[in-house]
VOBA-1610 file (N, C-alpha, C; in pm, whole numbers, padded with zeros to 5 digits, always signed):
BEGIN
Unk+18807+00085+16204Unk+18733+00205+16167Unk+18747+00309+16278Unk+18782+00411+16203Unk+18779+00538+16349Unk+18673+00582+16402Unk+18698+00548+16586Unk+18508+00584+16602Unk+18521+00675+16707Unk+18409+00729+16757Unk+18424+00898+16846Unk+18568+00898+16944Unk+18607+00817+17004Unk+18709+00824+17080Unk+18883+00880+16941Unk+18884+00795+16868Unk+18995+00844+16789Unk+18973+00937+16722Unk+18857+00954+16677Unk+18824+01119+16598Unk+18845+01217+16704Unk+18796+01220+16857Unk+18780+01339+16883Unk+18965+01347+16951Unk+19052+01243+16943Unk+19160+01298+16961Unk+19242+01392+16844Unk+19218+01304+16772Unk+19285+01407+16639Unk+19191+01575+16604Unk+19094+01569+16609Unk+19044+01689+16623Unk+19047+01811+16725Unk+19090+01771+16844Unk+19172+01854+16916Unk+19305+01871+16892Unk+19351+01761+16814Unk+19532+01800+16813Unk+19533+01869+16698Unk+19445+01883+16559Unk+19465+01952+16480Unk+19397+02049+16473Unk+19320+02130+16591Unk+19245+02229+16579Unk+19363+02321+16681Unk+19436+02244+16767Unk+19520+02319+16824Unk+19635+02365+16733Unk+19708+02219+16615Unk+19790+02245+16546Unk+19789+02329+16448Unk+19665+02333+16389Unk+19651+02404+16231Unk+19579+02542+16253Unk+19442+02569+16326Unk+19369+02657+16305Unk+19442+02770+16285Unk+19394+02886+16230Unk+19490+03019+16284Unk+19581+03021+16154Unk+19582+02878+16085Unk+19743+02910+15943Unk+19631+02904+15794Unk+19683+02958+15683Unk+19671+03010+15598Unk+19690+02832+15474Unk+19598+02817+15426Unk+19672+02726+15316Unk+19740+02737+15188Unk+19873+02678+15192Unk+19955+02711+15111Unk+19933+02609+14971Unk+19892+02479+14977Unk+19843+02416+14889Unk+19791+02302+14910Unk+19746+02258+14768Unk+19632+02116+14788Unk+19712+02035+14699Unk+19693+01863+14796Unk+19740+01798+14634Unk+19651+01642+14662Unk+19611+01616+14585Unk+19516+01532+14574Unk+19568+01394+14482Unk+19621+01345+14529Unk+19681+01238+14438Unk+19594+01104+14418Unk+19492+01093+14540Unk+19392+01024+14497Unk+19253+01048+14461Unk+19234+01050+14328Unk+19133+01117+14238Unk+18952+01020+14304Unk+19009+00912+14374Unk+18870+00826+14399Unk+18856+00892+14552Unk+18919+00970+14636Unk+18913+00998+14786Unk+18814+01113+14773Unk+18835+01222+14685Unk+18810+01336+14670Unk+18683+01356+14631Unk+18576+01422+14705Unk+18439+01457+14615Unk+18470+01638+14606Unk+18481+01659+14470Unk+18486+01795+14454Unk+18597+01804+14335Unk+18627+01911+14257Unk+18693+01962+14132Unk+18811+02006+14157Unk+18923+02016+14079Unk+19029+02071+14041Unk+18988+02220+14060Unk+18919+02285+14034Unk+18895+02417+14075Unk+18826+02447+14206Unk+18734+02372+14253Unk+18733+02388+14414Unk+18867+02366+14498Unk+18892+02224+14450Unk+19045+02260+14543Unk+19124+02343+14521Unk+19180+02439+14402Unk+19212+02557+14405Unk+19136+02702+14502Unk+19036+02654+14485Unk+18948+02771+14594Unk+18988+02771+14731Unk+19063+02679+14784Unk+19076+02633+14929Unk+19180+02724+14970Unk+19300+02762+14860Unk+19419+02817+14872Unk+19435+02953+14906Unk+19508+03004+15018Unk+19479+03104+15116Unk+19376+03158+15195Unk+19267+03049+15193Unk+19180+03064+15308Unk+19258+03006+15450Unk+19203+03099+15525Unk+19288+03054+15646Unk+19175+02918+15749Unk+19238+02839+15797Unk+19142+02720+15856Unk+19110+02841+15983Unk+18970+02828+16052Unk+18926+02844+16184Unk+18878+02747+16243Unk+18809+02652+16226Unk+18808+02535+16291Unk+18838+02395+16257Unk+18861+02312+16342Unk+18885+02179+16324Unk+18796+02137+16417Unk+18700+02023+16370Unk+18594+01938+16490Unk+18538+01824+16446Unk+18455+01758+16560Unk+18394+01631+16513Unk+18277+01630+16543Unk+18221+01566+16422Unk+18030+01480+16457Unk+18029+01403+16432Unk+17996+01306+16475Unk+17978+01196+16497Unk+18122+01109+16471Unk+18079+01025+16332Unk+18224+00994+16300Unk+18277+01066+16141Unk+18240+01190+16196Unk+18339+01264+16069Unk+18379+01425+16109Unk+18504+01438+16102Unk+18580+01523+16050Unk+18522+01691+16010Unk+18524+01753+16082Unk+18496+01871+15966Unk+18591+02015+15999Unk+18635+02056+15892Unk+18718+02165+15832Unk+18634+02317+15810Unk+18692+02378+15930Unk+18592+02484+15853Unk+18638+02665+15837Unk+18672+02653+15680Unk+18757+02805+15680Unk+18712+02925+15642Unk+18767+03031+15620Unk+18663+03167+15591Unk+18563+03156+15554Unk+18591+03060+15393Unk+18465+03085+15305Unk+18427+02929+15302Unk+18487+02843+15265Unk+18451+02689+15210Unk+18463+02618+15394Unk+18423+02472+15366Unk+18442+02374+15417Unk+18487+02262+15363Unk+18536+02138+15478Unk+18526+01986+15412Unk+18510+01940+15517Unk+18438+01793+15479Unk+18428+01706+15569Unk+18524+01572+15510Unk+18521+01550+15625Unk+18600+01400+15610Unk+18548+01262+15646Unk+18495+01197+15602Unk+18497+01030+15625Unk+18558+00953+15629Unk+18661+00906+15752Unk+18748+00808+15671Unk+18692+00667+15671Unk+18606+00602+15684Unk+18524+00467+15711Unk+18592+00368+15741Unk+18626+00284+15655Unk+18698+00184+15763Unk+18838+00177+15730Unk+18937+00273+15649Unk+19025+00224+15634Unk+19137+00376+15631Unk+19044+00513+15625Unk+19154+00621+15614Unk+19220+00604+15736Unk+19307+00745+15750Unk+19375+00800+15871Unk+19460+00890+15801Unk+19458+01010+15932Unk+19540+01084+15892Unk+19667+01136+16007Unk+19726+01220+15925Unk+19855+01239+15962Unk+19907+01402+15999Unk+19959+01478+16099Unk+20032+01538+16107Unk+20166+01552+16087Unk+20184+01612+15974Unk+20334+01614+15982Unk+20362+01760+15977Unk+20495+01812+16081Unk+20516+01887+16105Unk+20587+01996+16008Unk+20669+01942+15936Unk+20689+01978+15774Unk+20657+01887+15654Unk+20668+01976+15568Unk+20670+01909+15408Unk+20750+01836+15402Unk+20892+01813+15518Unk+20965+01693+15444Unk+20983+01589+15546Unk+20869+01542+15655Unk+20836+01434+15678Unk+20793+01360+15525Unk+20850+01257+15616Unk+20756+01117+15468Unk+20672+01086+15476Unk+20588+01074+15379Unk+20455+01075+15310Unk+20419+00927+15356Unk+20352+00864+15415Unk+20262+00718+15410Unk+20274+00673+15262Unk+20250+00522+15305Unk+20217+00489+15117Unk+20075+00492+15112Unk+20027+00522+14986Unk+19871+00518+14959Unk+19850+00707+15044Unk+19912+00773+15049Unk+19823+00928+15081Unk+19762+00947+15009Unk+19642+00975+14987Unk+19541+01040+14869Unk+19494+01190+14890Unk+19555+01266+14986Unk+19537+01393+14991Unk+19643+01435+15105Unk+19639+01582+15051Unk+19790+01663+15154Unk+19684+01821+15147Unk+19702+01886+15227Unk+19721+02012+15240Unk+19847+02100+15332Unk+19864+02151+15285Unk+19976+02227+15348Unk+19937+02354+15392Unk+20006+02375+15544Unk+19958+02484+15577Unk+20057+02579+15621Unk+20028+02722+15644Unk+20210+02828+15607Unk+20174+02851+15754Unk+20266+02937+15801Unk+20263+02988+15931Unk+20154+03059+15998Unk+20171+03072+16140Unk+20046+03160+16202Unk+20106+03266+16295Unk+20039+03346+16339Unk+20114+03474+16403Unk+20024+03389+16575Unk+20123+03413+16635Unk+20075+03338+16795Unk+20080+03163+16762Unk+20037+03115+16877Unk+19999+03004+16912Unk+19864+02968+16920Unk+19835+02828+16977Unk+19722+02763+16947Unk+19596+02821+16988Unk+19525+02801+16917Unk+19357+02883+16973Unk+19334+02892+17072Unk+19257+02995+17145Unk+19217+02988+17288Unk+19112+02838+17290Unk+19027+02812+17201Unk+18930+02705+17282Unk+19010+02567+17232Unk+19167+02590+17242Unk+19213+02436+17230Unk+19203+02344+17359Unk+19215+02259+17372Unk+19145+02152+17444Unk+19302+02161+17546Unk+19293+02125+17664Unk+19372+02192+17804Unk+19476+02033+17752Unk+19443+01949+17719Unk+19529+01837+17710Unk+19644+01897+17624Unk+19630+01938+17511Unk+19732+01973+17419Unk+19817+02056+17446Unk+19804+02117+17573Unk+19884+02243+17618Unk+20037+02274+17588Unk+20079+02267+17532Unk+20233+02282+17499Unk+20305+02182+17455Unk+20212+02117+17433Unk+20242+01977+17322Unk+20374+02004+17266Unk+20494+01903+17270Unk+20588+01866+17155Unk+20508+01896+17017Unk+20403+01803+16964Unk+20394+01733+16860Unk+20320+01878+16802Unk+20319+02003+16865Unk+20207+02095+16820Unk+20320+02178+16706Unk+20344+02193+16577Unk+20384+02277+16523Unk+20445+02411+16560Unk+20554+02476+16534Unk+20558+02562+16543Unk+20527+02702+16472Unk+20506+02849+16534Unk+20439+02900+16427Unk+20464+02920+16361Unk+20598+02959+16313Unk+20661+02949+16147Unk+20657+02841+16044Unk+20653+02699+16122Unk+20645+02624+16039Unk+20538+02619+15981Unk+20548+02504+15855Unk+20442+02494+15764Unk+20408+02356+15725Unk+20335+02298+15822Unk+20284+02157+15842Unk+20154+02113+15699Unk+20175+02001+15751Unk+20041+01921+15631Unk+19997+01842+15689Unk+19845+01877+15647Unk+19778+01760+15688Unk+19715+01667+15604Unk+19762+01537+15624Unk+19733+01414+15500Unk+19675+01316+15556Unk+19604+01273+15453Unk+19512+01154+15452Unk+19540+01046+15366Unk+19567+00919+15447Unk+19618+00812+15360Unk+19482+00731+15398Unk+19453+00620+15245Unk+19331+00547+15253Unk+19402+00413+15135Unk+19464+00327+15166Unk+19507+00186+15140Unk+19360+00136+15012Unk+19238+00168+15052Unk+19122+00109+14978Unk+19062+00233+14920Unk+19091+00362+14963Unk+19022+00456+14930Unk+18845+00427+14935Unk+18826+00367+15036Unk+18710+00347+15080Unk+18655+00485+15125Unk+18745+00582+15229Unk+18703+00671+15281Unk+18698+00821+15122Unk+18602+00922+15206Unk+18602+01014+15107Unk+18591+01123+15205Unk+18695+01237+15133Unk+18686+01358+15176Unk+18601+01447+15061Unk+18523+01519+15112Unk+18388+01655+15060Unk+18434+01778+15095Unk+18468+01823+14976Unk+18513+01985+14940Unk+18362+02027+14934Unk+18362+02169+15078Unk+18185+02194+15032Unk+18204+02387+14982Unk+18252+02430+14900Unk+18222+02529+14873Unk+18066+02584+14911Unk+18102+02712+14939Unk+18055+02790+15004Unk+17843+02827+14881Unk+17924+02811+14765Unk+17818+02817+14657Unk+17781+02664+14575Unk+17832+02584+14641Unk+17793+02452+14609Unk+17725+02362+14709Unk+17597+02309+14657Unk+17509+02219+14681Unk+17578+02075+14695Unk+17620+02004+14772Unk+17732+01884+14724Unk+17678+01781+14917Unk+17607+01690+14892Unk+17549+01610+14988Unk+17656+01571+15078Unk+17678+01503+15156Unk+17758+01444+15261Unk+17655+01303+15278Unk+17680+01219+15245Unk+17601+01111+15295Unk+17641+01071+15484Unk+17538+01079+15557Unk+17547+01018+15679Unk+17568+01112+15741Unk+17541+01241+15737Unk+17607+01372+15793Unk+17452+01466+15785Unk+17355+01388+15743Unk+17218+01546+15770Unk+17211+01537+15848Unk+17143+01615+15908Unk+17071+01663+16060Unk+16957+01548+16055Unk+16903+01492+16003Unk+16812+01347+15996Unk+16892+01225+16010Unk+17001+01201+16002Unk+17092+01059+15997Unk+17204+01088+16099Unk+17194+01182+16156Unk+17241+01173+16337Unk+17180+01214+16430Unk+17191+01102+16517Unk+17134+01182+16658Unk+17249+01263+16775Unk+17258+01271+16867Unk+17324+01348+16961Unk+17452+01265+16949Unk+17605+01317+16930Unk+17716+01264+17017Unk+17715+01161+17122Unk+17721+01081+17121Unk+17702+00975+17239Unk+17762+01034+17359Unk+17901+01144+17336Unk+17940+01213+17470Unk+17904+01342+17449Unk+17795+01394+17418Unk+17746+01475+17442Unk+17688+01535+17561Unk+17723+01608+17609Unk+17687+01671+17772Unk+17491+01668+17767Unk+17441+01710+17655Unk+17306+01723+17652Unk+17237+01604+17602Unk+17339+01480+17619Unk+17268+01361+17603Unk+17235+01354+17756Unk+17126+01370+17819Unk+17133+01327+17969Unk+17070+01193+17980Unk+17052+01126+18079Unk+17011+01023+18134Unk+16820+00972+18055Unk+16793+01124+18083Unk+16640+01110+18044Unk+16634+01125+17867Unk+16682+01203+17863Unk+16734+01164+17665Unk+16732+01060+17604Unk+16856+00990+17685Unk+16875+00872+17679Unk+16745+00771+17630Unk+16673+00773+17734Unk+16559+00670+17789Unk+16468+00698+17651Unk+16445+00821+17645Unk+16343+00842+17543Unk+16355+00812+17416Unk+16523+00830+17350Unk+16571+00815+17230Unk+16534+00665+17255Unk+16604+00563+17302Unk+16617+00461+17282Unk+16517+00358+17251Unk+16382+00419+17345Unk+16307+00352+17279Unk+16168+00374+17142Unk+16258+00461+17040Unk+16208+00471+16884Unk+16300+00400+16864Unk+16413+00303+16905Unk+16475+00195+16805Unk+16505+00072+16851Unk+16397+00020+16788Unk+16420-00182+16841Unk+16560-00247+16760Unk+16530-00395+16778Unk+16685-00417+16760Unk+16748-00455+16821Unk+16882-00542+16829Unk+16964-00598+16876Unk+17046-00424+16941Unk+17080-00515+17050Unk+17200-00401+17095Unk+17287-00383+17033Unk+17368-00419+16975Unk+17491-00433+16921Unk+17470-00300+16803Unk+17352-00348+16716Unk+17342-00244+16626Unk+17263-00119+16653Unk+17182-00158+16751Unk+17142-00014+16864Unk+17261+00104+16827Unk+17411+00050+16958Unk+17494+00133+16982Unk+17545+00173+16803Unk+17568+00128+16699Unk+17631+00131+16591Unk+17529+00212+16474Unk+17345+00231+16527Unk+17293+00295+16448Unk+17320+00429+16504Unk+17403+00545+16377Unk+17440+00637+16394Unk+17305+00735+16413Unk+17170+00717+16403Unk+17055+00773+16390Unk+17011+00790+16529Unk+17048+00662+16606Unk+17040+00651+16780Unk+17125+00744+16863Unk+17265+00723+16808Unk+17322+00856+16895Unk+17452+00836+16767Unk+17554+00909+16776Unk+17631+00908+16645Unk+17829+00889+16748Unk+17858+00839+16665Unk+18020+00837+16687Unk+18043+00686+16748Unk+17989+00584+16775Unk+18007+00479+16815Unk+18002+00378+16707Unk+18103+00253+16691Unk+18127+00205+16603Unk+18117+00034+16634Unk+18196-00016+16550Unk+18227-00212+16613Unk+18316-00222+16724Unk+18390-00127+16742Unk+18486-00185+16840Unk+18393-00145+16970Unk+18371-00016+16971Unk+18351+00061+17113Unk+18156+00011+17146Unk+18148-00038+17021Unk+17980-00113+17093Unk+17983-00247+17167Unk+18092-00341+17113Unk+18188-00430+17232Unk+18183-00413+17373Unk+18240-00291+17357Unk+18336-00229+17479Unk+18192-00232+17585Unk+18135-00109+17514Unk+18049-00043+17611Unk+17952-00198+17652Unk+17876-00272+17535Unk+17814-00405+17608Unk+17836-00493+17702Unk+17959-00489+17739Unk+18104-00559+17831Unk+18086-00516+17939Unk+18136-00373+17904Unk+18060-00291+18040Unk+17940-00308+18143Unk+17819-00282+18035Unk+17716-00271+18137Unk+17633-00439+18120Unk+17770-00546+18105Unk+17713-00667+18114Unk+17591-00718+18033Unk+17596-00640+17897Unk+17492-00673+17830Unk+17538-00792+17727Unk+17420-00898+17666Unk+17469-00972+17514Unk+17441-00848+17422Unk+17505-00872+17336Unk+17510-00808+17190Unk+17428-00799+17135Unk+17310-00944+17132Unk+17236-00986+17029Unk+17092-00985+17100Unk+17097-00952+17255Unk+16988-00889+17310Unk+16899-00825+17235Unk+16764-00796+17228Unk+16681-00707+17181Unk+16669-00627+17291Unk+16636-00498+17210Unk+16632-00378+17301Unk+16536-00320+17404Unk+16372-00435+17370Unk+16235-00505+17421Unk+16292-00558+17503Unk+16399-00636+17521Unk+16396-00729+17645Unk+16445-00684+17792Unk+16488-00535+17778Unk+16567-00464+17866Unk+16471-00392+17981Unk+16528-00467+18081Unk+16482-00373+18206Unk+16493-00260+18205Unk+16458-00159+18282Unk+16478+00006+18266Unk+16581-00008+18324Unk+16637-00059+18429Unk+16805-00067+18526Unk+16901-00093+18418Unk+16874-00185+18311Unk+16971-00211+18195Unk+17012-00136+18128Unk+16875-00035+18070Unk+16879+00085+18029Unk+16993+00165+18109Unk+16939+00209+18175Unk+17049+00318+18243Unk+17189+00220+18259Unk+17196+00154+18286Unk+17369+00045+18267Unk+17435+00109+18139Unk+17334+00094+18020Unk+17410+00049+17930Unk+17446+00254+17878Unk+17353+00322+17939Unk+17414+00453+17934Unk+17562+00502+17990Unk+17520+00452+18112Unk+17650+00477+18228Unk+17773+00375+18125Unk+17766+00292+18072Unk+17864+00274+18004Unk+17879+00317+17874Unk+17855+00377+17871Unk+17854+00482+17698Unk+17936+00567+17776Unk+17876+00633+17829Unk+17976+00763+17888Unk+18100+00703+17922Unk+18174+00603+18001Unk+18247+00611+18045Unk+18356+00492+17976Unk+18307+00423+17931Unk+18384+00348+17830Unk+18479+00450+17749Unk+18345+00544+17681Unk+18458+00630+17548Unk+18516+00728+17642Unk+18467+00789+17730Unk+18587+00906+17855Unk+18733+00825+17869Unk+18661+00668+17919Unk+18816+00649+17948Unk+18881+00608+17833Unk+18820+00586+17716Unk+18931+00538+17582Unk+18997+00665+17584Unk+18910+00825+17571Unk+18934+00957+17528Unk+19095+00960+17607Unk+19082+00909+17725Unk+19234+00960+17796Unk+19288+00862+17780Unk+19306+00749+17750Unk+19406+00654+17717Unk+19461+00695+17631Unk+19371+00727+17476Unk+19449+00752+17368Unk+19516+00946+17392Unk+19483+01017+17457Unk+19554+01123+17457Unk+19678+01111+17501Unk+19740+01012+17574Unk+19860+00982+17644Unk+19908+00921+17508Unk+19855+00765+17437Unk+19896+00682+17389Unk+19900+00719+17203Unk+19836+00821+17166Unk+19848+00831+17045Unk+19961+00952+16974Unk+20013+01053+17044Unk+20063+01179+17001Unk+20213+01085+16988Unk+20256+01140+16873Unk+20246+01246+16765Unk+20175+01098+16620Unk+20177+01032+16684Unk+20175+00932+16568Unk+20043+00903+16537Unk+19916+01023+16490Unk+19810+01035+16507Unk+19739+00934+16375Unk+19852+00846+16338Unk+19768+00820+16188Unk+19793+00650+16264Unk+19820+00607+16360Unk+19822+00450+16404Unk+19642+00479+16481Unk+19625+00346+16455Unk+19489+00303+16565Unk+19557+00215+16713Unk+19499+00249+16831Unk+19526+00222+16934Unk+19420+00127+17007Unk+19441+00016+17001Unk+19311-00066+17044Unk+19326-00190+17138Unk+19457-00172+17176Unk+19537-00307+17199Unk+19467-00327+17366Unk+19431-00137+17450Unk+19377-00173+17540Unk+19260-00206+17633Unk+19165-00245+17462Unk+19041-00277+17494Unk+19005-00422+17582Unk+18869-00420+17594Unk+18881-00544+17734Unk+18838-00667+17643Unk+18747-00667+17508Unk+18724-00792+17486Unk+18710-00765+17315Unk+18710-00658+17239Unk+18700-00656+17127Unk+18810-00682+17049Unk+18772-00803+16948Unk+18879-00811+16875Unk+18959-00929+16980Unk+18960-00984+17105Unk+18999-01080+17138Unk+18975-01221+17180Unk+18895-01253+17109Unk+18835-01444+17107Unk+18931-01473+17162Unk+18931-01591+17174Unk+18947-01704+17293Unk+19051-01642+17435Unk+19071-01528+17423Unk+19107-01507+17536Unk+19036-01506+17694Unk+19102-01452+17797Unk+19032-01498+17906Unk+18953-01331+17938Unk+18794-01353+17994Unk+18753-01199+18018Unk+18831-01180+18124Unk+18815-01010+18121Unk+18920-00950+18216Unk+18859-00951+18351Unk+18708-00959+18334Unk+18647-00937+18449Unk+18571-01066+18518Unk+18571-01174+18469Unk+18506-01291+18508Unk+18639-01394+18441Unk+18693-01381+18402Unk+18814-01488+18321Unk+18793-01598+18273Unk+18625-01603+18196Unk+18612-01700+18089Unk+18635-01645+17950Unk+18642-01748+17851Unk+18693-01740+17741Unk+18615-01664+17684Unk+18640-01545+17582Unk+18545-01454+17517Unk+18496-01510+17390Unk+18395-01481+17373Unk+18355-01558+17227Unk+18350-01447+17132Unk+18359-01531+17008Unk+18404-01442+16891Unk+18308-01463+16764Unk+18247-01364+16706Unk+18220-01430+16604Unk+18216-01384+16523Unk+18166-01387+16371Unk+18230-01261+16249Unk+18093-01306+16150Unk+18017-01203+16120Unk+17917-01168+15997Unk+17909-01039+15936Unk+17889-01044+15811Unk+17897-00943+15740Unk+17983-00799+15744Unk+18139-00928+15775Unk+18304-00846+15770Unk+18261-00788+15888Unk+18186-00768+15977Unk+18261-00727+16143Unk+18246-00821+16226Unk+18324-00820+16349Unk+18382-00904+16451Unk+18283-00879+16556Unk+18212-00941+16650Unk+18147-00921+16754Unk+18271-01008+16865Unk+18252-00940+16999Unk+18352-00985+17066Unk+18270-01009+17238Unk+18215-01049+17252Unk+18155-01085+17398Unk+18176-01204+17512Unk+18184-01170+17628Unk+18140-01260+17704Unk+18036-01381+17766Unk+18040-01476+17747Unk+17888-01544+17721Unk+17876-01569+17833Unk+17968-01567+18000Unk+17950-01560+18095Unk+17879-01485+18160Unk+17971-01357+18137Unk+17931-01253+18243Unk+17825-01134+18169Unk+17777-01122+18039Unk+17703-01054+17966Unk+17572-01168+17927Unk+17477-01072+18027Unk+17350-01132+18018Unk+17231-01087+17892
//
């Protein structure tokens, strides 16, 4: 599942790649991906995109007049391709195509992308597609005169960006305790802070040496602040791993250089006992029973 670290790479590479171009067309080949009409997606056509960004773990598109958001949940991804006659993924369930732009990439593009290979050129006329194997994920056409919900996206069912600059320390402390609970689903309730998922609630527990299955009552205030200091810096350092490790091939997941998620019986990286593994309700918990107290 894509969680704040892989969203917010692709949302800088396509706010640098696309913003600024004009859409030339829509094609929607998967009728179950799509919330919205054959005539909204006609509405989309020659609005020019101005932004590309992320909340939490979704996507959002936002042009003259309309918007969309994107969900891909556990199984989309999408794709830059630099023309129409790159090849298509199998299973794409949506394309937009976009025509040229006069200049280059936006001023508030992100300093990493700076002259990127993988950034389009301005004549060309790139697409951006979304392939979904289960069509689990759904993209939301939100016209500008349409009422049309986003599930998991009100201003009530997120809290702050987990790398949010105005999440501070004392934020922190206060949010955390309106939600009891195991840690594990602490970091994963998007209501607590938003963009953190199964893999990267691993990560970060690893980090600040926490169990998973801890209650959130049982935590010293020093734990507390641990398990902040590893929020921040867990997803910072995924953020620059994958900026090196993902361009141009923005539609692969990159996970191989996590420290314990997703790898049972291997040895921890940081104490070198065997990681334990275990799996309920289709996700993987991945911890140390050594060194995570």
């Amino acid at each position: 599942m894509p969680e704040l670290p892989d969203l917010a790479i692709l949302a800088d590479a396509f706010h640098a790649g696309l913003t600024g171009r004009p859409v030339l067309a829509i094609q929607a080949p998967g009728p179950l991906t799509v919330r919205g009409t054959p005539h909204e997606i006609d509405g989309f056509v020659g609005q020019c995109l101005l932004r590309f960004y992320r909340r939490g773990k979704f996507l959002w598109l936002e042009f003259e007049r309309d918007r969309i958001a994107v969900n891909a949940m556990l199984t989309g991804r999408l794709q830059l391709a630099a023309t129409p006659a790159v090849k298509k993924p199998q299973m794409t369930t949506f394309v937009m195509r976009f025509g040229p732009r006069a200049g280059g990439p936006p001023a508030d593009a992100g300093a990493w992308t700076a002259e990127a290979a993988w950034i389009p050129s301005p004549e060309a006329t790139p697409e951006l597609r979304y392939r979904d194997p289960t069509q689990m994920g759904k993209i939301y056409l939100l016209p500008h005169n349409v009422e049309r919900q986003v599930p998991g996206a009100g201003p009530d069912e997120m809290g702050p960006d987990a790398d949010d600059p105005e999440l501070s320390l004392a934020v922190w402390r206060t949010r955390i305790r309106r939600h009891p609970g195991e840690l594990k689903n602490l970091l994963r309730n998007q209501e607590f802070v938003a963009g953190v998922g199964n893999a990267y609630s691993d990560e970060i527990l690893h980090a600040a040496r926490l169990q998973p299955f801890r209650k959130r009552g049982t935590l010293a205030a020093e734990e507390i602040d641990e398990m902040y200091a590893a929020t921040r810096s867990v997803l910072a350092n995924a953020v620059a791993v994958l900026r090196e490790r993902v361009p141009p091939a923005f539609e692969k997941e990159v996970r191989d250089f996590l420290a314990v998620h997703n790898r049972g019986g291997e040895a921890c990286p940081r104490c070198g006992h065997p990681i334990t593994q275990v799996e309920a309700g289709g996700f993987v918990t991945s911890y140390c029973r050594n060194c995570q107290r």
